[in-house]
N, C-alpha and C positions, 0 to 999 in steps of 0.2 A: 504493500500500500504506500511506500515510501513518495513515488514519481504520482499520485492519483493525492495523496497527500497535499505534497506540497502545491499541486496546480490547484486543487480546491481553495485553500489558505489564501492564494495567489488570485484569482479570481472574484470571491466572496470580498478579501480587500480591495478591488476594482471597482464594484459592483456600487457596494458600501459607500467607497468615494463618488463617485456620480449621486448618490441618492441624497449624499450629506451635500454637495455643491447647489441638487436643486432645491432641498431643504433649506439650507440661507437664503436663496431668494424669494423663495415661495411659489408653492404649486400656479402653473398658467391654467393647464388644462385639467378639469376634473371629471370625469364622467361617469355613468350612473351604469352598473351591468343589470342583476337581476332585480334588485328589490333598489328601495330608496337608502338604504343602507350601504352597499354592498360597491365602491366606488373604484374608480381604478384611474390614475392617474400620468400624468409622461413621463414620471419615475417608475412606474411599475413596467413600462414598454421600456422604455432605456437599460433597463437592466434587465428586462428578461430578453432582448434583441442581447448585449451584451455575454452573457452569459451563455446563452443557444448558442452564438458563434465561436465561444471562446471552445463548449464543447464538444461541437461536430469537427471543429479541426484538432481537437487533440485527443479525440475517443471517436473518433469514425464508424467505429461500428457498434460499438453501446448504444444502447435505446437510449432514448428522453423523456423526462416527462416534468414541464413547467406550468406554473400556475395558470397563463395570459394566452399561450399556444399550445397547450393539450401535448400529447403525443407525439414522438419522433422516431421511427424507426424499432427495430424491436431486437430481443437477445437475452440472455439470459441475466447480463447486466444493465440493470436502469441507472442511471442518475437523475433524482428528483430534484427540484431546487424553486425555492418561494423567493424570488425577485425582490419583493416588498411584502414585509407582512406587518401588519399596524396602518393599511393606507388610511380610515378614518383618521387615526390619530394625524397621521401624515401631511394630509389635507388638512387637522384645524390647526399646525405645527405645534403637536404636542410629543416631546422628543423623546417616545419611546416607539421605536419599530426596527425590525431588522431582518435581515436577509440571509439565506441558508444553503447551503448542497447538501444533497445525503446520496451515500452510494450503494447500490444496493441488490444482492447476488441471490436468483431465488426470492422467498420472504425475507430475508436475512440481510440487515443493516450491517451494512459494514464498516461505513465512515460518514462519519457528520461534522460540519462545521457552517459555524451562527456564525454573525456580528449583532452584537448589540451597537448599532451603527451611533449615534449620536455620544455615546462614551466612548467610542472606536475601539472596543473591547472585543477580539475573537475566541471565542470555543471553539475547540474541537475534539474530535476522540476518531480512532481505530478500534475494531473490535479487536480485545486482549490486549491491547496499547495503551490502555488507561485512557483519560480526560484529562483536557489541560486550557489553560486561558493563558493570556499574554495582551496588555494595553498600556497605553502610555504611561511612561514613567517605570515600566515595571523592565530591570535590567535583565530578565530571563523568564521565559516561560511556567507557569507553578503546576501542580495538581491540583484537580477541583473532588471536592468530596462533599458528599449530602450531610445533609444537619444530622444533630445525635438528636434530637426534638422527641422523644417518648410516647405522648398520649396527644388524644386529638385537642383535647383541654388547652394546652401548651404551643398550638401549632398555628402558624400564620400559611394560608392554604391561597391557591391561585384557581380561578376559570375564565370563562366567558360565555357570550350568548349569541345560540344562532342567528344570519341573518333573515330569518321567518320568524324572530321571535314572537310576530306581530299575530301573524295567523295560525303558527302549531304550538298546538297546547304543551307539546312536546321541546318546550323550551330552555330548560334547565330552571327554572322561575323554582319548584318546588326543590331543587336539586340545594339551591342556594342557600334556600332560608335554612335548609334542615342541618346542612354544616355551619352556617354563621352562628344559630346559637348553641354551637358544640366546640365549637374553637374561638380562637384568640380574635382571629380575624381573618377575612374575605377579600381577596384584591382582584380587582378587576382592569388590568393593567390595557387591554388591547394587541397584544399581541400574542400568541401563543408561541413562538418562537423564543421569545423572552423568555416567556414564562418559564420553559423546559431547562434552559441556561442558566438562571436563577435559581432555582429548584438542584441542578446540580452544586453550583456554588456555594448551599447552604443559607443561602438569603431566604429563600420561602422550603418549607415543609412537603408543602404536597400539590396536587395538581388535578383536575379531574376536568374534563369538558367532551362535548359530541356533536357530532353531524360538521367535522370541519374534514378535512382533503391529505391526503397523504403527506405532500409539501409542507404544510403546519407542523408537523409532527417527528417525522420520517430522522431527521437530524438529530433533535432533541431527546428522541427514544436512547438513541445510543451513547449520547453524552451525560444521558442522567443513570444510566446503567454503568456505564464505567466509572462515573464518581460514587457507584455505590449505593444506587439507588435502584428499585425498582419500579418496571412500567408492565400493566398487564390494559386485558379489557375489563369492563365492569364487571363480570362474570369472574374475572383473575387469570382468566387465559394469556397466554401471552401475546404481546403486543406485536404484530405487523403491518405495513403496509397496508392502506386497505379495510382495516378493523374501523368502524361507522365511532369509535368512542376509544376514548385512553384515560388510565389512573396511572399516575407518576408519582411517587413521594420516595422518603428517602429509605423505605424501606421495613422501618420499626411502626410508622402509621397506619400501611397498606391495608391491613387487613380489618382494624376497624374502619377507614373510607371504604373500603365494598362493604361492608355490612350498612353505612349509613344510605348505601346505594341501593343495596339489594330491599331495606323496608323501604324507601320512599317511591322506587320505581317496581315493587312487588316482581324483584326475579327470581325469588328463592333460591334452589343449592346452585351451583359454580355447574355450566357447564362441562362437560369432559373438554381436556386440552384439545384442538385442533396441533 
């Protein structure tokens, strides 16, 4: 993973820069995709034009699959990657949002790497290579490791909310309340890419959210798994590509957030693993 490594790292900081340049100026263009919510901006083509090209010429035959342009080609290796993730926040210029690759072999993550762009802060992990962060000021790369945080009492937890939250009942709305008044506190940051990066770091506890897209996620699965956390489905299955829903925490929460999941979404016992 050494050469797929570093062009990620390489890239992701490209990407990053374009997005933080048109972030000081402020978005021109904003447009509207499925819902009135749901926005996409000339940052999110810039860098997903950006990125597509950086990848077809140095993975020719690897598949694609980006937020803005769907599908590219196909193989046993995909590379997914979220251009811009936080564009609400992006558009009212509230500076949390960031951009991702994840590389990925089968169901099976192999390499992820964030920017939490406006701290210019990159994550990354290999799978068996550990997690690791490096941003300004910092004279060497560190290991990243999940909180020791014990009980859900003690735990500052992360989600979000579908862009239907308007018309499916199936919102996360009762998902919310039912952890806020069981922990510390609720952050609703806007970005899920964040969120995962954080969560490994030791900043937030745990993480639960559904109905978002592979790109959200796919990164962040493997960097909160190498700092030592765990990421399954609501059920406790494991986490892949693809799976409609993800829990992330650091690992000693896991298993009470699926039980707050399993009463308030009535799923009873854990599916058998896929």
């Amino acid at each position: 993973m050494e050469r797929e490594l570093a062009f990620a790292k390489q890239v992701v900081k490209e990407a990053a820069a374009v997005l933080l340049e048109i972030y000081k100026e402020g978005p021109r263009r904003i447009e509207r995709k499925s819902s009135v919510i749901d926005l996409v901006t000339e940052a999110d083509m810039a860098s997903e034009r950006l990125i597509l090209e950086r990848l077809r010429t140095a993975f020719p035959h690897d598949a694609i699959l980006g937020e803005e342009t769907g599908e590219h080609g196909s193989g046993r290796r995909r590379w997914i990657f979220d251009p811009l993730d936080g564009t609400t926040n992006f558009a009212h210029r509230l500076p949390i949002f960031g951009v991702s690759i994840a590389l990925v072999e089968g169901k099976e993550v192999v390499l992820g790497v964030t920017c939490d762009v406006t701290r210019e802060r990159l994550y990354w992990a290999t799978r068996g290579g550990g997690a690791w962060t490096e941003g300004p000021g910092d004279a060497t790369s560190r290991p990243l490791r999940v909180s020791q945080t014990a009980s859900l009492q003690d735990a500052l937890l992360a989600t979000g909310f579908p862009y239907d939250k308007a018309v499916d009942p199936d919102n996360n709305v009762r998902e919310f309340g039912a952890f806020l008044v069981r922990c510390q506190g609720v952050r609703r940051a806007g970005a899920a890419t964040v969120d995962m990066v954080w969560l490994a770091d030791g900043r937030l506890d745990g993480y639960w959210e559904h109905k978002l897209q592979p790109w959200d996620w796919a990164a962040g699965s493997l960097i909160v798994q190498e700092a030592g956390g765990v990421v399954t489905d609501y059920y406790g299955n494991p986490w892949h590509p693809g799976t409609p829903n993800i829990v992330a925490s650091n690992g000693r929460l896991h298993e009470e957030m699926l039980r707050v999941l399993r009463d308030v979404r009535g799923l009873g016992k854990p599916l058998p693993a896929r």
